[in-house]
Residue, then its C-alpha position, 0 to 999 in steps of 0.5 A: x271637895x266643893x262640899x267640904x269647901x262650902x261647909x267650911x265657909x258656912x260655917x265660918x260665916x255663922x261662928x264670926x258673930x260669935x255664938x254661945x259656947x255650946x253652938x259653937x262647939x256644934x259649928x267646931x264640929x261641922x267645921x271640921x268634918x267639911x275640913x276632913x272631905x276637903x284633906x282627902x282631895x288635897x292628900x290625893x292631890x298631894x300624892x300625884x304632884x311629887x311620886x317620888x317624894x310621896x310620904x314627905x309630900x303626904x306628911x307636910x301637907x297636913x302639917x302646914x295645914x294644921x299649923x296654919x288652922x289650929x292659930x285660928x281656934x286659939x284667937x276664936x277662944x282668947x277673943x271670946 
């Protein structure tokens, strides 16, 4: 989880000066493969917190986590 952790803020450091489109495509990237090892701790977390509400713990997580990441990718776009 750190890994990812780091991966993303790196990466979020190198796409604020707004890169060319074909680096940052490269950084989306990176971006999110830290994001996915980042998810698979919070998805285990999640699971332990609430056992008796497990799936509905599991499916909101990522649900608010994307909600809450895919305005971001947008503003990138309609800024650039």
């Amino acid at each position: 989880m750190v890994i990812g952790a780091i991966l993303i803020a790196s990466q979020i450091v190198i796409i604020g000066p707004r890169p060319a489109l074909a680096t940052a495509v490269l950084q989306f990237h990176a971006d999110g493969f830290g994001f996915y090892m980042l998810h698979g701790g919070f998805q285990v977390f999640t699971s332990e917190i609430a056992p008796d509400a497990r799936a509905s713990a599991v499916s909101l997580q990522p649900s608010c986590s994307t909600a809450g990441n895919s305005p971001g990718r947008c503003f990138m776009a309609w800024a650039c």
